[in-house]
SERO-4910 file (N, C-alpha, C, O; in steps of 0.05 Angstrom, whole numbers):
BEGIN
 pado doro    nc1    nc2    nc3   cac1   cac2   cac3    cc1    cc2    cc3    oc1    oc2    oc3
  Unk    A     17    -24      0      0      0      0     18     25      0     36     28     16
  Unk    A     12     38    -14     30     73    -14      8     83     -1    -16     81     -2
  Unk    A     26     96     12     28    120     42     10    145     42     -1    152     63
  Unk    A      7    165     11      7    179     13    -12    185    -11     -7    166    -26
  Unk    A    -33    201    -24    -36    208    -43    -69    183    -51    -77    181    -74
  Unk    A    -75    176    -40    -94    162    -39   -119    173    -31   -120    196    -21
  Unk    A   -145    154    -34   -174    160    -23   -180    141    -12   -178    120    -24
  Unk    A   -187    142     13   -193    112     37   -220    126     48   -226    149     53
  Unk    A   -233     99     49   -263     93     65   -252     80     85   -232     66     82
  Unk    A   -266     83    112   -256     67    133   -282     71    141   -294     92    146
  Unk    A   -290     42    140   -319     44    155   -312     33    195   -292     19    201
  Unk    A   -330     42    216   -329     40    242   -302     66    240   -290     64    262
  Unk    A   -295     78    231   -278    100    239   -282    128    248   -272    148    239
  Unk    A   -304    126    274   -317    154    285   -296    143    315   -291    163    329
  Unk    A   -289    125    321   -278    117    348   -260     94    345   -265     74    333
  Unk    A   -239     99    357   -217     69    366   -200     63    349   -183     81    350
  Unk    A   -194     48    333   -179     41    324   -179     53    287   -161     55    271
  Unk    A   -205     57    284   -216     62    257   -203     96    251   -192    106    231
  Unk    A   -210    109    284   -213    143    282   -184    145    285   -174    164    272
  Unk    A   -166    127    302   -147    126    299   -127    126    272   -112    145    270
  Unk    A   -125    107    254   -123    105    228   -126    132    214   -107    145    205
  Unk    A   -156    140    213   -162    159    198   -149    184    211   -149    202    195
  Unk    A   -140    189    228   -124    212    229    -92    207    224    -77    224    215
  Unk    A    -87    189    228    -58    186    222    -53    187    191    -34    198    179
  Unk    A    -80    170    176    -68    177    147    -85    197    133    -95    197    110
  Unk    A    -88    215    153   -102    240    136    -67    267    141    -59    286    127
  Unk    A    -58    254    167    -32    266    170    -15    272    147     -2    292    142
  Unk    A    -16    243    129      3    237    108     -1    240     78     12    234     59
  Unk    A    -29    255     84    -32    270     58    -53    253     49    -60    260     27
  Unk    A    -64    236     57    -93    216     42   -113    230     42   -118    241     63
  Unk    A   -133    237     20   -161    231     27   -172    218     44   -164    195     43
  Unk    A   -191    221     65   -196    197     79   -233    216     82   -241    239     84
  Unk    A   -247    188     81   -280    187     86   -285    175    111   -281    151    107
  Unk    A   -290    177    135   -297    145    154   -322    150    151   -332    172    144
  Unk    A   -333    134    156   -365    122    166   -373    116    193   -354    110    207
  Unk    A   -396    115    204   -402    110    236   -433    114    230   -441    125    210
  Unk    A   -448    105    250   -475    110    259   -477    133    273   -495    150    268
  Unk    A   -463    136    288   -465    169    313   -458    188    309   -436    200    313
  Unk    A   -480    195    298   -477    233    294   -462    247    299   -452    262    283
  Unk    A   -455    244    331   -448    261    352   -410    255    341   -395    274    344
  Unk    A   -404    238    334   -385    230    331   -378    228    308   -354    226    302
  Unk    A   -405    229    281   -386    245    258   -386    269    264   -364    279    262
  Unk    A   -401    282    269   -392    318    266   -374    320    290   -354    330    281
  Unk    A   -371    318    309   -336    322    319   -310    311    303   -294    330    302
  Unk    A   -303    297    295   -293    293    279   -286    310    251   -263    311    243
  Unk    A   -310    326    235   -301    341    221   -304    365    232   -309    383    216
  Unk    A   -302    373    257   -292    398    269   -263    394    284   -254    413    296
  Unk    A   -248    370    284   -234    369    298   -213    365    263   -190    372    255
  Unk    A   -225    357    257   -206    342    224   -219    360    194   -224    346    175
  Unk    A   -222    382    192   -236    386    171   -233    380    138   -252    385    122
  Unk    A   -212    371    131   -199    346    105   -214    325    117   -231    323    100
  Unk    A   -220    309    134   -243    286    130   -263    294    121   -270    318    119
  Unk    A   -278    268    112   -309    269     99   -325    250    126   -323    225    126
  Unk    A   -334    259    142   -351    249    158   -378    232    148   -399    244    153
  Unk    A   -380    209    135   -414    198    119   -427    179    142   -414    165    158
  Unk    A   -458    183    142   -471    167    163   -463    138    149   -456    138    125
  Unk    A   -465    114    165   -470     83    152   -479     65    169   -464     58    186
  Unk    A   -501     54    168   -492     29    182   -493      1    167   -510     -4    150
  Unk    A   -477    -13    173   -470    -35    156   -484    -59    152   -483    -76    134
  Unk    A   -500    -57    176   -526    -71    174   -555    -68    155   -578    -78    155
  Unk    A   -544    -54    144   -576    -39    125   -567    -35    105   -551    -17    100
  Unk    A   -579    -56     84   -571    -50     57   -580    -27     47   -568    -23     25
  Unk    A   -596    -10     52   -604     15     33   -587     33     49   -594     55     40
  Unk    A   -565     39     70   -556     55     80   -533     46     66   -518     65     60
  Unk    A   -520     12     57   -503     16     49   -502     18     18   -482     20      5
  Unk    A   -525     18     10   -528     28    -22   -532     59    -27   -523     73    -45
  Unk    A   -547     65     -8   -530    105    -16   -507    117     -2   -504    141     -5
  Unk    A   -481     99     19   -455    109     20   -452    104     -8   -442    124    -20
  Unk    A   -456     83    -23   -438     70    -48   -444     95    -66   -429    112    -75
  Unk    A   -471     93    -69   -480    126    -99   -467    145    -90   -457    159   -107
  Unk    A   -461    157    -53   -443    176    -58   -416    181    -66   -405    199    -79
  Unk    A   -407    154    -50   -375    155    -57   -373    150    -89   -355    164    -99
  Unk    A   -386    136   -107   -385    134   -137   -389    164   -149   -382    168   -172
  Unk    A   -404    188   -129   -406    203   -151   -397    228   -137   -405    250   -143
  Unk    A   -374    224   -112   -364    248    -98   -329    246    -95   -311    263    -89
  Unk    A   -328    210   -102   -301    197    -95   -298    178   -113   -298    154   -105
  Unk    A   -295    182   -138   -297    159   -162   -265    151   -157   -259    129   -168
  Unk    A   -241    165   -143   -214    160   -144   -212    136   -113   -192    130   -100
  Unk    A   -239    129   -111   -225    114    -86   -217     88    -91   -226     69   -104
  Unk    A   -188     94    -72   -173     65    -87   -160     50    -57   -141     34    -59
  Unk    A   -170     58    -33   -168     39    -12   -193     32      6   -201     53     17
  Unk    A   -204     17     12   -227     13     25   -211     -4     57   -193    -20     56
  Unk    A   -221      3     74   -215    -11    103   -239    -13    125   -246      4    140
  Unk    A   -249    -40    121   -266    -43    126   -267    -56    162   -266    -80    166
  Unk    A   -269    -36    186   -262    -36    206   -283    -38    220   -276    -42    244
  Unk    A   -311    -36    217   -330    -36    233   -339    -59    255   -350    -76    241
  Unk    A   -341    -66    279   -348    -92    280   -354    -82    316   -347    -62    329
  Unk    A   -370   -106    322   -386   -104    354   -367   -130    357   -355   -145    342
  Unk    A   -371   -126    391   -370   -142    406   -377   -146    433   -378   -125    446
  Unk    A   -386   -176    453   -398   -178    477   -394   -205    484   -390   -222    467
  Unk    A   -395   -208    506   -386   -224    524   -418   -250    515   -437   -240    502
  Unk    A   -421   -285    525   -435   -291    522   -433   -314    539   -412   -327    537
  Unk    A   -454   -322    558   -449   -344    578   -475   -372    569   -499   -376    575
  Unk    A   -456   -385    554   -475   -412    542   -489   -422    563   -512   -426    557
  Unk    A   -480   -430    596   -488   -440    605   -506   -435    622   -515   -450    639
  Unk    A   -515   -403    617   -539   -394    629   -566   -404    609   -572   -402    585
  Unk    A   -578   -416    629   -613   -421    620   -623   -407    598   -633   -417    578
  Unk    A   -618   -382    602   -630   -356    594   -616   -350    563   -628   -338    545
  Unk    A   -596   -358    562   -582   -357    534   -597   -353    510   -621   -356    514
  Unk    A   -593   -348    492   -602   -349    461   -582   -339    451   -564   -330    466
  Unk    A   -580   -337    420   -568   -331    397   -575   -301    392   -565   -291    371
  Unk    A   -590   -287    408   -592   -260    392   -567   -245    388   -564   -230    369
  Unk    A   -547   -249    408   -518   -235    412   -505   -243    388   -498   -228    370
  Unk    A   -503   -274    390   -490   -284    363   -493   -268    343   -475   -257    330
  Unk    A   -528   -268    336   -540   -258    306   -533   -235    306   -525   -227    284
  Unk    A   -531   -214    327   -519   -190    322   -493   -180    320   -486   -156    318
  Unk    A   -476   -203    319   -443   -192    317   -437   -208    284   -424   -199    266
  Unk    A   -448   -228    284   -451   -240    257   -457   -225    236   -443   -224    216
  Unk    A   -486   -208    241   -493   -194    226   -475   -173    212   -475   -166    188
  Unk    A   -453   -160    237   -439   -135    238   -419   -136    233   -410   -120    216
  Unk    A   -399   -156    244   -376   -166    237   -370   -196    211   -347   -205    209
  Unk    A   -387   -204    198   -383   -215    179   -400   -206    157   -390   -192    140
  Unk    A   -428   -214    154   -445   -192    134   -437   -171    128   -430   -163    105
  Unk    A   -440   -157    152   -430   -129    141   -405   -118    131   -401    -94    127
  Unk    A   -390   -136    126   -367   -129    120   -362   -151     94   -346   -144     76
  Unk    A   -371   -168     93   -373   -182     64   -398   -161     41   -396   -165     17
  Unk    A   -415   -145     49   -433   -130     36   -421   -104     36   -430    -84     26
  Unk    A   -399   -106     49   -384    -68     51   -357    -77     19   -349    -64      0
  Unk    A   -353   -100     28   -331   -106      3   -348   -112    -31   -341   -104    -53
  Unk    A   -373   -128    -24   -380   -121    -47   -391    -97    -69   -394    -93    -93
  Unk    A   -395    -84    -45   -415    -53    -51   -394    -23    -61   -401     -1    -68
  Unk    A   -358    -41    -56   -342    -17    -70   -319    -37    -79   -298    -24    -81
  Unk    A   -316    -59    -84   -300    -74    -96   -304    -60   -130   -289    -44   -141
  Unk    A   -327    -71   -140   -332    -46   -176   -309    -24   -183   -292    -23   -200
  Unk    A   -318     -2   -155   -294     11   -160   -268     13   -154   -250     24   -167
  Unk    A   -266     -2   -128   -239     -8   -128   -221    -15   -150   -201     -3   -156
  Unk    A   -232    -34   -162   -218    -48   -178   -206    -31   -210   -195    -40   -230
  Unk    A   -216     -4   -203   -218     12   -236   -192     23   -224   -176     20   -242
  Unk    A   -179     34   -204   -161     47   -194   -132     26   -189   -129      2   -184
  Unk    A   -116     47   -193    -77     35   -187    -80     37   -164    -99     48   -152
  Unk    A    -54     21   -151    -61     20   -121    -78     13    -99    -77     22    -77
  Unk    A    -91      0   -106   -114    -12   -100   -106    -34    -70    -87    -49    -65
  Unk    A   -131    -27    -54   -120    -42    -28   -152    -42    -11   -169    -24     -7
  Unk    A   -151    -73     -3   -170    -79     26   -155    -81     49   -134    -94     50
  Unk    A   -166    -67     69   -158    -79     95   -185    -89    105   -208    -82     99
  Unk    A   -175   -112    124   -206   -122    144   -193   -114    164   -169   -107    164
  Unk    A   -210   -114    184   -193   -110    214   -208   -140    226   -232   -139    232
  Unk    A   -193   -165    229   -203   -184    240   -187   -180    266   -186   -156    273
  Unk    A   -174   -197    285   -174   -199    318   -150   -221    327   -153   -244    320
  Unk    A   -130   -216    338   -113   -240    341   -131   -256    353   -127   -280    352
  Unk    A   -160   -245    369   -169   -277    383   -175   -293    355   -186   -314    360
  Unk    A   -171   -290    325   -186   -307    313   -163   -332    312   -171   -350    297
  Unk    A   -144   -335    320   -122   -357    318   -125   -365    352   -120   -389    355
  Unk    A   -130   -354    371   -123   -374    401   -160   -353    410   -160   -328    408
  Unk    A   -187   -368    419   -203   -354    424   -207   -339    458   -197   -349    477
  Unk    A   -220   -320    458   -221   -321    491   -252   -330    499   -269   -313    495
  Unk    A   -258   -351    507   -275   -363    505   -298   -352    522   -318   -365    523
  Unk    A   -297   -333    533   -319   -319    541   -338   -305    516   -362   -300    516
  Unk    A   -314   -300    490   -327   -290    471   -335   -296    450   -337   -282    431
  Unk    A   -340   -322    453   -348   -344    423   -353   -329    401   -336   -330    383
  Unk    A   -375   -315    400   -377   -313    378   -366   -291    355   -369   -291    331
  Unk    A   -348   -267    375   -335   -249    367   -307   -264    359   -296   -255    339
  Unk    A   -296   -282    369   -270   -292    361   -274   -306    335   -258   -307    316
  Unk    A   -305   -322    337   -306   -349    318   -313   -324    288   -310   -327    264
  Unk    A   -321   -307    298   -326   -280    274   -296   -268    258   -296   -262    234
  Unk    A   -275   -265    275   -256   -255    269   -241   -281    254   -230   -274    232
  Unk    A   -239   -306    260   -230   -325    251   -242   -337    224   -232   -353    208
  Unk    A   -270   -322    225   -288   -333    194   -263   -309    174   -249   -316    155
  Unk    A   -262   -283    185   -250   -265    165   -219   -267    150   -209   -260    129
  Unk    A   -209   -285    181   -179   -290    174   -188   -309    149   -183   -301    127
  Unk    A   -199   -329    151   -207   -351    123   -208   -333     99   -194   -333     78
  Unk    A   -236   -312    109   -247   -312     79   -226   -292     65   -224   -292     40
  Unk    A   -217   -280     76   -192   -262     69   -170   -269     57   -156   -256     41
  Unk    A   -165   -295     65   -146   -309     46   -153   -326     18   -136   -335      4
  Unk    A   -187   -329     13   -194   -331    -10   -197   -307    -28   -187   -306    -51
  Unk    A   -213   -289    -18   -207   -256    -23   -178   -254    -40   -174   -252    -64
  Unk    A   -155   -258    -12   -144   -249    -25   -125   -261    -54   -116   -247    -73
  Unk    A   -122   -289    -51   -117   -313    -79   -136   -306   -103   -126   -303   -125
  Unk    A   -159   -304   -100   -191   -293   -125   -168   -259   -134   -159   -254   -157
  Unk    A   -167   -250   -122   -159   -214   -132   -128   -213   -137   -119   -191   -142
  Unk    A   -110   -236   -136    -79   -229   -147    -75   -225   -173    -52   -222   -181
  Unk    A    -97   -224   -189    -82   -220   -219   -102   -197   -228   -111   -198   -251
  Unk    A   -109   -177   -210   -127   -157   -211   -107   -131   -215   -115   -114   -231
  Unk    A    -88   -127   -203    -80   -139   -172    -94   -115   -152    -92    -91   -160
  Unk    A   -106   -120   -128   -118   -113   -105   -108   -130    -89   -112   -154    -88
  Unk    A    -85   -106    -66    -74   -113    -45    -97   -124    -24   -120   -116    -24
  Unk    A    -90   -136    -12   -110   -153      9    -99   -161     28    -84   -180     31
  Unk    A   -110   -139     50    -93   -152     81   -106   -150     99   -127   -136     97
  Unk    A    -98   -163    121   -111   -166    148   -103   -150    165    -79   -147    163
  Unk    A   -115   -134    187   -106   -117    213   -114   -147    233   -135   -158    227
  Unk    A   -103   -153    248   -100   -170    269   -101   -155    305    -86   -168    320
  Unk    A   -113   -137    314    -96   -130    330   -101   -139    350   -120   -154    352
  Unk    A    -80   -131    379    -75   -152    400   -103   -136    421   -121   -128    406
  Unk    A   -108   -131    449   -119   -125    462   -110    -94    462    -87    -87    464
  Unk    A   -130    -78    459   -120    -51    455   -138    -33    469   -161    -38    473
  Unk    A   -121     -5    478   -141     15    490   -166     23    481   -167     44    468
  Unk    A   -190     11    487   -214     26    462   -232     11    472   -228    -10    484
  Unk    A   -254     19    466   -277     20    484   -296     -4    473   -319     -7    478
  Unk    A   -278    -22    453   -302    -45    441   -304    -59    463   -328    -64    467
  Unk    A   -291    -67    479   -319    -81    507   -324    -64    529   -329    -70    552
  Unk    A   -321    -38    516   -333    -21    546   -313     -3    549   -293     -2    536
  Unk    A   -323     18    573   -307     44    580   -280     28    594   -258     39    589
  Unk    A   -280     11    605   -263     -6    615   -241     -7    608   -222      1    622
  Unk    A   -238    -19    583   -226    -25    562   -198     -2    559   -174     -7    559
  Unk    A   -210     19    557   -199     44    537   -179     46    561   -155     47    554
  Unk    A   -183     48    594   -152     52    612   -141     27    617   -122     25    632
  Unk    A   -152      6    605   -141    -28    623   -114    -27    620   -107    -32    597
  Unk    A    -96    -22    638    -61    -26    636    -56    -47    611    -44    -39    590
  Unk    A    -66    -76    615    -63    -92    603    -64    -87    567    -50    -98    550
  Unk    A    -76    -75    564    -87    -67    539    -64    -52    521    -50    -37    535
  Unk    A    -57    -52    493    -37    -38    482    -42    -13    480    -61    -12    464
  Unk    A    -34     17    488    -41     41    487    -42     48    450    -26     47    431
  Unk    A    -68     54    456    -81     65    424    -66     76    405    -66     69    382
  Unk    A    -53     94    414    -26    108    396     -1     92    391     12     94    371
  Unk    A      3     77    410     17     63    403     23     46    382     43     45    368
  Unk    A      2     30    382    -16     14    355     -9     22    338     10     14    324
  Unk    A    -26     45    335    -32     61    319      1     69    303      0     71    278
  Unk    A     18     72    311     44     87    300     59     61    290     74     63    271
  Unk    A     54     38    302     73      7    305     49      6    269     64      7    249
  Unk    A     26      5    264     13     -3    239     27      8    220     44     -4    208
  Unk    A     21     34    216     31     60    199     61     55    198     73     65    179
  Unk    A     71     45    212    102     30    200    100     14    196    122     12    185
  Unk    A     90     -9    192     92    -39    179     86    -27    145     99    -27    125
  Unk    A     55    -15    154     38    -16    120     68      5    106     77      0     84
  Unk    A     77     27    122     99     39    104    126     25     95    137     25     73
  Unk    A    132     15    114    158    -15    106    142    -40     82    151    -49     61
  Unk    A    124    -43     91    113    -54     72    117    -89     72     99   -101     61
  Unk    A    134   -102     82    141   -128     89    116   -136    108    115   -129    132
  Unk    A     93   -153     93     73   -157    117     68   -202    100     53   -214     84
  Unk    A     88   -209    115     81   -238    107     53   -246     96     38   -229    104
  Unk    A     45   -259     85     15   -277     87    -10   -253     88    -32   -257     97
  Unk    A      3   -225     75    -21   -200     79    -32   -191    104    -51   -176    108
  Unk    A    -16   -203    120    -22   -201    154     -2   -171    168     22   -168    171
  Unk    A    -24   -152    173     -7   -132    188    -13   -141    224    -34   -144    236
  Unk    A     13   -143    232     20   -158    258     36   -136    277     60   -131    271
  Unk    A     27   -128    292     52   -113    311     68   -137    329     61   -160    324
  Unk    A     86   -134    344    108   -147    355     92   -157    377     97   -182    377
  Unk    A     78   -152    393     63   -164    412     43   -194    400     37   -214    413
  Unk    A     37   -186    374     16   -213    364     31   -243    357     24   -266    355
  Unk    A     62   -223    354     72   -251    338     67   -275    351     54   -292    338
  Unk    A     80   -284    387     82   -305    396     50   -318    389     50   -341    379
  Unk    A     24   -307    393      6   -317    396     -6   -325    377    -19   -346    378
  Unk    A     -4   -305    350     -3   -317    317      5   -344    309     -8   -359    295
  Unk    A     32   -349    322     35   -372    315     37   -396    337     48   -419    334
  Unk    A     30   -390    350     33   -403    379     18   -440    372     26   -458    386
  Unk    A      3   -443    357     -3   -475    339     23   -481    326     29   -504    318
  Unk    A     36   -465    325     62   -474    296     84   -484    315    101   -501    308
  Unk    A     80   -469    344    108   -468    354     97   -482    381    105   -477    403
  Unk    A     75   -502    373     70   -532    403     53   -509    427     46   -519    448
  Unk    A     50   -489    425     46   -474    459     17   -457    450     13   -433    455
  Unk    A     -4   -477    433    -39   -472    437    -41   -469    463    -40   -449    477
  Unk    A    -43   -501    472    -56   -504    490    -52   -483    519    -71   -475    533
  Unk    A    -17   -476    521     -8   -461    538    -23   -428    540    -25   -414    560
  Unk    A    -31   -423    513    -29   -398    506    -67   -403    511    -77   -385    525
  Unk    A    -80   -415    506   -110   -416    516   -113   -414    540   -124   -395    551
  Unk    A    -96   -442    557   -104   -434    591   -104   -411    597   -122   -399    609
  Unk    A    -79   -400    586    -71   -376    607    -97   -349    594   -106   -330    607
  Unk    A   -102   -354    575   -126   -330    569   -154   -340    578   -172   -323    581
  Unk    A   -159   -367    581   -180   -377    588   -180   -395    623   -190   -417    626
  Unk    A   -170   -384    638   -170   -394    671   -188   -422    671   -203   -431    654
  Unk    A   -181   -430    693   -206   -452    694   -216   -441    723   -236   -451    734
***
């Protein structure tokens, strides 16, 4: 991916990791659009960033995501990176009585639908443009899960797959195709909690460790990985699953 001189959609980029992104490569001279549901949080954003394009979306609604598409086709015909970052997540306890699948159906919906219907709905134009590039943002839990969160991990792990058919189907297009993986990070996807947990990788940090990989450009298997993911990325390859489950999953 080049650095500089581009048009990027980043959908879920009003907060975290997405808003993060979008200011760093609006730093570097990109075009950049994000998308979000909350108002309140696109228009701060273009008072705080006025080179962003703040657009409502939600990714769950095909007619919301069929008029982002008519705008960006007839406001941003040069867009030639899409990063498709939006995604929920929540905790889920099987062995309560009370259980059902609605949690499931709603991270499913958001984190795989919606993001297989976000790639189809600007892949068209992607593909007319040089330079051309997907990111997903899937989850290191999709390689070791934290089993409180079934169905957000088993979500992130459908993307690591389908991403690698993605990306084999689009090499002679060519449309770059990569994965964001990231480890436990400051940001509020399971809560206000989240965003100070010591444990957690500080947001900026991330954030500066990405923006040097994608600029070095050496990203194995289309996988952008900061230094913290590696052991656990491959942690099946290198005998220490099992080790690397207990210790995220207690008994």
């Amino acid at each position: 991916m080049k650095m500089t001189g581009n048009t990027i959609l980043i959908t879920g980029g009003t907060s975290g990791i997405g808003r993060a992104l979008a200011y760093a490569l609006d730093d570097l001279g990109n075009k950049v659009i994000v998308t979000g549901r909350r108002e309140a949080l696109l228009e701060s954003i273009m008072q705080e960033r006025p080179n962003i394009t703040a657009l409502p979306l939600d990714i769950t609604s095909t007619s919301s995501l069929n008029a982002l598409a008519e705008t960006v086709q007839a406001h941003f015909p040069a867009l030639n990176v899409l990063i498709t970052n939006a995604g929920i997540s929540a905790g889920e306890d099987m062995t309560d009585d009370n259980w059902s699948t609605s949690t499931a159906e709603d991270i499913i919906q958001t984190n795989i639908t919606g993001v297989l219907r976000t790639v189809a709905a600007f892949l068209p134009l992607i593909k007319q443009q040089d330079n051309a590039t997907i990111i997903t943002t899937s989850s290191n839990l999709a390689f070791i899960p934290r089993a409180a969160f079934p169905t957000y991990c088993a979500s992130k792990a459908f993307l690591h797959s389908w991403l690698q058919s993605l990306r084999h189907q689009l090499r002679n297009i060519p449309i770059e195709v990569l994965e964001l993986a990231p480890p436990y990070v400051q940001t509020e996807l399971t809560g206000s909690q989240q965003a100070s947990d010591p444990r957690a990788m500080p947001l900026a940090e991330y954030c500066a460790e990405v923006i040097g990989l994608l600029a070095y450009g050496n990203l194995p298997n289309g996988e952008i990985l900061v230094q913290r993911d590696n052991a656990r990325r491959h942690a099946e390859r290198n005998g220490e699953y099992d080790a690397f489950f207990a210790a995220m999953n207690p008994a």
